[in-house]
N, C-alpha and C positions, 0 to 999 in steps of 0.2 A: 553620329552618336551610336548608330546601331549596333557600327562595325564596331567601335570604340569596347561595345557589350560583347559582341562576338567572340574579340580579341582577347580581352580578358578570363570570361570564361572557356576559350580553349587552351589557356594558359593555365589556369586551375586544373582543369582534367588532365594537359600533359605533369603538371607537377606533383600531383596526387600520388601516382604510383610510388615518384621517388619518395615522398613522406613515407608511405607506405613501409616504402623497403627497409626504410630506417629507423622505423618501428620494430620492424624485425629483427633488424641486425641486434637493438637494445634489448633484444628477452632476456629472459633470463641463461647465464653459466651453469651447463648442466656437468655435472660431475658424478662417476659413476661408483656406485659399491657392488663390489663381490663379498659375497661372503656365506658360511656357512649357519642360516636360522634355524635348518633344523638337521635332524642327526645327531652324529653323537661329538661334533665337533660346535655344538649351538649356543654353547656359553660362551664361546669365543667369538660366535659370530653376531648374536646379541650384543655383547658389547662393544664390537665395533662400532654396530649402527648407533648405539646410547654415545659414543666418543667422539665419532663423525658429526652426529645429530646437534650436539652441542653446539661444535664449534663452527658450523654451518651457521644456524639461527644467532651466535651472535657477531659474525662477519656479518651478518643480513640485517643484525638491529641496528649496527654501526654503520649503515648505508649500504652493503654489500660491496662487491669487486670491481672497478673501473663503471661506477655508478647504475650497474646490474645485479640482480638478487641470482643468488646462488641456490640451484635447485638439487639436491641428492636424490640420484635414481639409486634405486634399491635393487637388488637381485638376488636371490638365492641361489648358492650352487648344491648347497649338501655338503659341501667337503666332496664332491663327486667327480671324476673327470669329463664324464658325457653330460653331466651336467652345468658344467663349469664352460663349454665349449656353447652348451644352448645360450644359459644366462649371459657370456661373452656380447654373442650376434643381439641379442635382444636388449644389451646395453649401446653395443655401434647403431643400433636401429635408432633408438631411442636420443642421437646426435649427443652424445656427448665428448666432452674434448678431453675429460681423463680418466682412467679407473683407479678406483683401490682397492688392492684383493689380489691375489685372495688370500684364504688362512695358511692351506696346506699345500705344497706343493707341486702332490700329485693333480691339485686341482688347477694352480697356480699356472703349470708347464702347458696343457692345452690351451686356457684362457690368451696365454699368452702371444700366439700365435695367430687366434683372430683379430687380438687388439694391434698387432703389428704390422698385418694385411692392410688394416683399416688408418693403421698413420696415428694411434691415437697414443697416449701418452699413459704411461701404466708404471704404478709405482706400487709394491706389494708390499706390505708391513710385517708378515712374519716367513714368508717363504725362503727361509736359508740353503735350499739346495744348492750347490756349489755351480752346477750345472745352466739352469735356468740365466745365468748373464753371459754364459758362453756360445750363445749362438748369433750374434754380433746385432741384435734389437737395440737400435739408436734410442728406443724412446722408452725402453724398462730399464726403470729403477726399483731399487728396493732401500729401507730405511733401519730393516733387520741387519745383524754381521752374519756373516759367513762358516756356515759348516769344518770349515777345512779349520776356521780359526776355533772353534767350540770345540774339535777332537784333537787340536794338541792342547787345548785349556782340560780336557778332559786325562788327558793320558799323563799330562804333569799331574793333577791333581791325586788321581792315584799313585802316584808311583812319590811325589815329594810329600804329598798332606796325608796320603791315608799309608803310606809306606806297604802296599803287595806287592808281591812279587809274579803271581800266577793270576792271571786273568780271563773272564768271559765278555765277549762280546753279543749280544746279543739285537736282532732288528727284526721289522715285520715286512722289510720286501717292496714299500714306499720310495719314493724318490727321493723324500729328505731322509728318510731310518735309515736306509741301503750306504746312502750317499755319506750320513753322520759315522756311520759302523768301519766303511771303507778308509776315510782318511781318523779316527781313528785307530783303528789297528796298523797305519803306517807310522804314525806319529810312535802309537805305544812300541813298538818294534826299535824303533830310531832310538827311544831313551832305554832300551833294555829291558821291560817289559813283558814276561813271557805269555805270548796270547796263547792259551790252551786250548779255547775254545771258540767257534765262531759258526754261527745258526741264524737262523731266522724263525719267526710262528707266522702262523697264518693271520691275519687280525681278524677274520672271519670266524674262526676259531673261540671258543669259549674255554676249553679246558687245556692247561696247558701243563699238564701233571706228567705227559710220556719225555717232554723235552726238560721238566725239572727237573725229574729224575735223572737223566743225563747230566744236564748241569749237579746234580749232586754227585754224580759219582765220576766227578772231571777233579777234586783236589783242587776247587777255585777260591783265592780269595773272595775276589768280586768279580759282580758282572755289570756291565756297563749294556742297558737296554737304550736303542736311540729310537722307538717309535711312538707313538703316544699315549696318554692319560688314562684311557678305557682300558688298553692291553697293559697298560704299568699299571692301574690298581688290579684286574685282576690275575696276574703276575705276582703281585704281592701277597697279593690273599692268599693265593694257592700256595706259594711256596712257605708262610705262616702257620695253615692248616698243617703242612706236612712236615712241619717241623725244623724246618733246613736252617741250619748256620752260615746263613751268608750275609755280607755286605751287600746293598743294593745301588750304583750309581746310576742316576737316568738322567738321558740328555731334558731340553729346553721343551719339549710338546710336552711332558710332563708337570713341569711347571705349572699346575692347575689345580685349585680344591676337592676338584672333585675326585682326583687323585686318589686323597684319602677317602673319601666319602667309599666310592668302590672297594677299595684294598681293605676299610675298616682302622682304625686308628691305630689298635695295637699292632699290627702287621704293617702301616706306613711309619712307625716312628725307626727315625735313625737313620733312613732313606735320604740319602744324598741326591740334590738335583745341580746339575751346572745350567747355565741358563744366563740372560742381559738380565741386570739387576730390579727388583722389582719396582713399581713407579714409586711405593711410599720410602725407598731408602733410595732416591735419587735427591741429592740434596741443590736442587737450581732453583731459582726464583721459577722460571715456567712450567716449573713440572709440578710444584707447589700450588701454584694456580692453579691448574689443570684441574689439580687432584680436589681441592677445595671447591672449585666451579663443579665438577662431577657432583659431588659430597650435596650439595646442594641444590642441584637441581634433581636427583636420583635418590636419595637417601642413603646410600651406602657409597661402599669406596670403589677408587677404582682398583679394583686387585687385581688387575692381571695385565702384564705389562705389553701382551698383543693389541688391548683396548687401545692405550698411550702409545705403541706406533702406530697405530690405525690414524688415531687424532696424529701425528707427526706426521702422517705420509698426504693428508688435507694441507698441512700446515706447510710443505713441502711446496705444495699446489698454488695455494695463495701466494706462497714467498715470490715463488717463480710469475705468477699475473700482474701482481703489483711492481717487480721489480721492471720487466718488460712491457707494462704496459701492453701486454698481448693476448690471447686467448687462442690460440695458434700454436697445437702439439710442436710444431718443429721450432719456434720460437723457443718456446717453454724447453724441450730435450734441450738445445742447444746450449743455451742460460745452464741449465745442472751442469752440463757435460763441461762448460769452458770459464765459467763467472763465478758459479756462486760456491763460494768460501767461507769458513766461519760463521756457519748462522747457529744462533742460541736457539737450539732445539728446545723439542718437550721432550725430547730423551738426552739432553747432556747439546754440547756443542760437534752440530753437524760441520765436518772439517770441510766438506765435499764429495764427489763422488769420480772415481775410474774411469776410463774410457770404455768399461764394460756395464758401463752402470751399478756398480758395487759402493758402498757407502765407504769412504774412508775409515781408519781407525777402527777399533772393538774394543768392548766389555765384555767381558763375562764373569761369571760370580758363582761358589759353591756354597748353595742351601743347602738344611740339614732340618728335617721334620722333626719339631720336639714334641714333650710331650703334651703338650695343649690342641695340638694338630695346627701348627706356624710352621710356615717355611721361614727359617731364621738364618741369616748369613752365617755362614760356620765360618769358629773365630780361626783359625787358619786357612789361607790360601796358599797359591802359588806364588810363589817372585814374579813380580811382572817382568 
């Protein structure tokens, strides 16, 4: 009888570890956020977290992922590169199996490079650099289009919808401005085009009155600025105060309210932005939902279409767990790279993605600031 007892309880203590370990293996799906909370890029990075945040908590009311609740690690980068490189290692630390982030690309191209070290699965929602999927990273994706595809949308659009002839180009020296400004000015070249102009400012810079004046006295229809929000409102403002007759067209990082808010209204109206359409003129059943699920748990809308890839490139995450039943970055790469086709995004239907990890297919759309301070789809476009 004794050994009977012995027997038993040495059975309990070798089998304890393994329960153990299969408790562990059930924690919870940690998923990782990059993003910009503060700086001057933090309206964009706030809402990520409010779009992510969402639709984390309701995978997790619904049971969560392969019967585990799904945990979002948080990180800040600033929009920063040495900072994007810290918050990187401190999301690998933190064992997660995928990131989303970052916003900007300057921040984007370092991050990216830790998360690839580490094997982990990184999927960024607005970082169009053309660059960043050309360095053969099996496991980044991105849920944005592409630069190269935004500067021939840009260079038609002047040259068939706003009909110049003589053009500026303008960037701030960034990976995605540089990069938008470069295949740009090849595209506008291609269709005849005359690029007259082509500079960059400092974004560090505050006053940019020595380089308007140049651009004033270049004989430019328009100038086509590709860097962001801060330096395009004030760009606007300044070239306002000083009186100048020009058209303004600004790539996709301008796409933002605060836009005007900076520039002042009367100096953003009339301001063209090219840019992915924004979430309330995307007409899909999921993107509806989104928008009304946001609406109501936040009280306002969601206005800015980096939010709603942010939520796609989650939603990207999930597709990819549930369809493989895995939690296993190379499972997961592998599933995007060779399986998954056709899925009904929150941003329109995702076709698939490249072997560089590039989203199939693009949108893009030219807004025009009226005068209520609305970004409003301007009733002519390009022929697709």
């Amino acid at each position: 009888m004794c050994r009977k007892v012995v027997f038993a309880l040495l059975v309990v203590v070798l089998v304890l570890p393994l329960f153990a370990g299969c408790k562990e293996e059930a924690g919870p799906i940690r998923i990782g956020l990059e993003a910009p909370l503060t700086g001057e890029y933090a309206y964009e990075g706030r809402g990520f977290e409010r779009a992510v945040r969402l639709l984390v908590d309701q995978v997790n009311e619904a049971g969560g992922l392969l019967g585990r609740r799904v945990e979002l690690v948080l990180e800040d980068d600033a929009g920063d590169p040495d900072q994007a490189v810290l918050a990187a290692q401190r999301l690998v630390d933190a064992g997660v199996i995928g990131v989303i982030g970052a916003y900007n690309s300057t921040a984007t191209e370092p991050a990216s490079e830790v998360y690839n070290e580490a094997g982990i699965l990184h999927i960024t929602p607005s970082s169009t650099a053309t660059r960043l999927t050309e360095k053969g990273f099996r496991r980044f994706f991105r849920v944005c289009f592409l630069d190269d595809r935004q500067g021939l949308f840009a260079a038609r659009f002047m040259k068939e919808v706003l009909g110049v002839g003589s053009i500026g180009i303008l960037h701030d020296g960034s990976t995605y401005a540089r990069g938008l400004a470069e295949h740009t000015r090849r595209y506008a070249e291609e269709i005849g085009l005359n690029v007259a102009f082509y500079d960059a400012i400092h974004p560090e810079e505050t006053d940019f009155t020595p380089i308007l004046d140049e651009i004033d006295g270049a004989g430019l229809d328009t100038v086509y600025f590709t860097g962001y929000h801060p330096q395009g409102g004030l760009l606007l403002r300044q070239s306002g105060e000083m009186g100048l007759d020009l058209t303004w067209v600004m790539g996709n990082a301008c796409n933002n309210p605060e836009l005007i808010q900076i520039a002042g209204l009367d100096n953003a109206v009339g301001t063209y932005v090219t840019t992915e359409p924004l979430p309330r003129d995307m007409d899909y059943p999921e993107t509806r939902q989104f928008v009304d699920d946001f609406e109501a748990r936040y009280g306002e809308t969601a206005a800015s279409i980096w939010w709603l890839m942010a939520a796609e490139s989650f939603n990207v995450i999930r597709y990819a767990i549930e369809a493989t039943q895995s939690t296993d970055p190379a499972v997961l790469a592998a599933f995007l790279h060779n399986e998954a086709h056709n899925i009904s995004g929150l941003t329109g239907p995702i076709l698939g993605w490249d072997e560089k990890g590039d989203r199939l297919g693009t949108i893009h759309v030219a807004y025009v600031i009226d005068e209520s301070g609305e970004f409003t789809p301007n009733p002519e476009q390009p022929e697709p």
